[in-house]
C-alpha positions as CSV (number, residue, x, y, z in Angstrom):
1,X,-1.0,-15.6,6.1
2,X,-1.5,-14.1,2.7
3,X,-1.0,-15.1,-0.6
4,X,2.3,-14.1,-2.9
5,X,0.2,-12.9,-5.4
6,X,-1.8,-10.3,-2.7
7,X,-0.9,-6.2,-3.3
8,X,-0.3,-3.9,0.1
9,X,-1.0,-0.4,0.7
10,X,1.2,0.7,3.7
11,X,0.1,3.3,6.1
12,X,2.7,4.7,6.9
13,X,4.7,5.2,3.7
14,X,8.3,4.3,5.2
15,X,6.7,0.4,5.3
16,X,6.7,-0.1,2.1
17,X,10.1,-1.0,2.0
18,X,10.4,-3.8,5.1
19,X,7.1,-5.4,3.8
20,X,8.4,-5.8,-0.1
21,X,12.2,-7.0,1.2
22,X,11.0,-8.7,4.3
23,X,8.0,-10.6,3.2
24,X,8.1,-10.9,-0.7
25,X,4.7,-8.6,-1.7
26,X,3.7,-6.3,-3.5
27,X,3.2,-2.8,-2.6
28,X,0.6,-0.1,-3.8
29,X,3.8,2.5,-4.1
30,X,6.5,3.6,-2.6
31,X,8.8,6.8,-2.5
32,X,11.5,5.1,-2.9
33,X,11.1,3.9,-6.6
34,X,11.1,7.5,-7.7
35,X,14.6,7.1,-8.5
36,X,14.0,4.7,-11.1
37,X,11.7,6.8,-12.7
38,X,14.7,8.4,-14.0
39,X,15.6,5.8,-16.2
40,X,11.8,5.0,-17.9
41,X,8.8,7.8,-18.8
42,X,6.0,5.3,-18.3
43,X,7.1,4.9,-15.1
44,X,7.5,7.8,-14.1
45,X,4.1,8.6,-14.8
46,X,3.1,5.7,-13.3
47,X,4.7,6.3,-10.0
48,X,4.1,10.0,-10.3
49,X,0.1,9.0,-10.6
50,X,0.1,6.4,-8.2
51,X,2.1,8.8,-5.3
52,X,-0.9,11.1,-5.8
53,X,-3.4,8.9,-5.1
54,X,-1.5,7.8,-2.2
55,X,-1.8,11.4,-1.0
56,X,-5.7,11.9,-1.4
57,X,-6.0,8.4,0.2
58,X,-4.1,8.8,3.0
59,X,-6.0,11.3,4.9
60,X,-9.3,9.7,3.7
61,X,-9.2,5.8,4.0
62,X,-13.3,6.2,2.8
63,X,-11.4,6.8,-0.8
64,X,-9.9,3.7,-0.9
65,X,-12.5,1.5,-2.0
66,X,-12.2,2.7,-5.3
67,X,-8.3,2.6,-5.5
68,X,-8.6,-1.1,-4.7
69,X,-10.5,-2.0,-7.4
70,X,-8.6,-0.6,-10.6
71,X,-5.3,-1.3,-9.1
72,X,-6.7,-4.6,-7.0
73,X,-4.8,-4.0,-3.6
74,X,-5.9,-6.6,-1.2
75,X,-4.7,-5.5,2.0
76,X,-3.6,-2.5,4.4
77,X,-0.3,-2.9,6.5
78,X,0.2,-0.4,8.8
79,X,2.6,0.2,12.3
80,X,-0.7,1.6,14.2
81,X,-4.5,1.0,14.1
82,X,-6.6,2.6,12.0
83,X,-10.2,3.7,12.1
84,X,-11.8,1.7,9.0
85,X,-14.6,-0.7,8.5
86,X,-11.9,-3.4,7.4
87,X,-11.8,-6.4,9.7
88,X,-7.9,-6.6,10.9
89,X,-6.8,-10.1,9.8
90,X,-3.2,-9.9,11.8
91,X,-1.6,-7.9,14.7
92,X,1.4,-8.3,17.1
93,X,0.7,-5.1,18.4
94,X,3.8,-3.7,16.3
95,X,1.9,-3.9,12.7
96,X,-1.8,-4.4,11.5
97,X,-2.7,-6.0,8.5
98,X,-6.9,-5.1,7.5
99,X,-8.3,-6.9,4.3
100,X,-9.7,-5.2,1.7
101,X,-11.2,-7.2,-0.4
């Protein structure tokens, strides 16, 4: 239902990791790629940046409009609904997917 090309933000975290492996996208971040941080600064400081985001964004979905935008993240994924303003484009009543843009 969505593009290869489309970038996810997963609510919680611990998704990240089915919806990379399981359904080929991309993911905002995930804590799991902190390990290869240790192999490449840029990325670290990449990761670093983008975990923090992550955290102010998390409690505070209102702050993700302008998260989407510089790092162009189409779409939420997350195991339960969330109160937002984004239409829900897919649910099985295990996971909800809300478009962003």
């Amino acid at each position: 239902n969505t593009t290869k090309d489309s970038v996810f933000i997963t609510f919680p975290q611990k998704l990240s990791r089915p919806l990379r492996l399981m359904c080929h996208r991309s993911i905002f971040v995930s804590g799991r790629e902190g390990s290869s941080s240790l192999f490449d600064r840029a990325f670290a400081l990449e990761w670093k940046k983008r975990m923090d985001l992550y955290s102010e964004v998390s409690p505070d979905l209102s702050l993700l409009k302008s998260l989407t935008k510089d790092y162009k993240i189409n779409y939420i994924f997350s195991s339960e609904q969330i109160n937002s303003s984004y239409p829900i484009v897919f649910d099985n009543d295990a996971y909800y997917i809300y478009k962003i843009t």
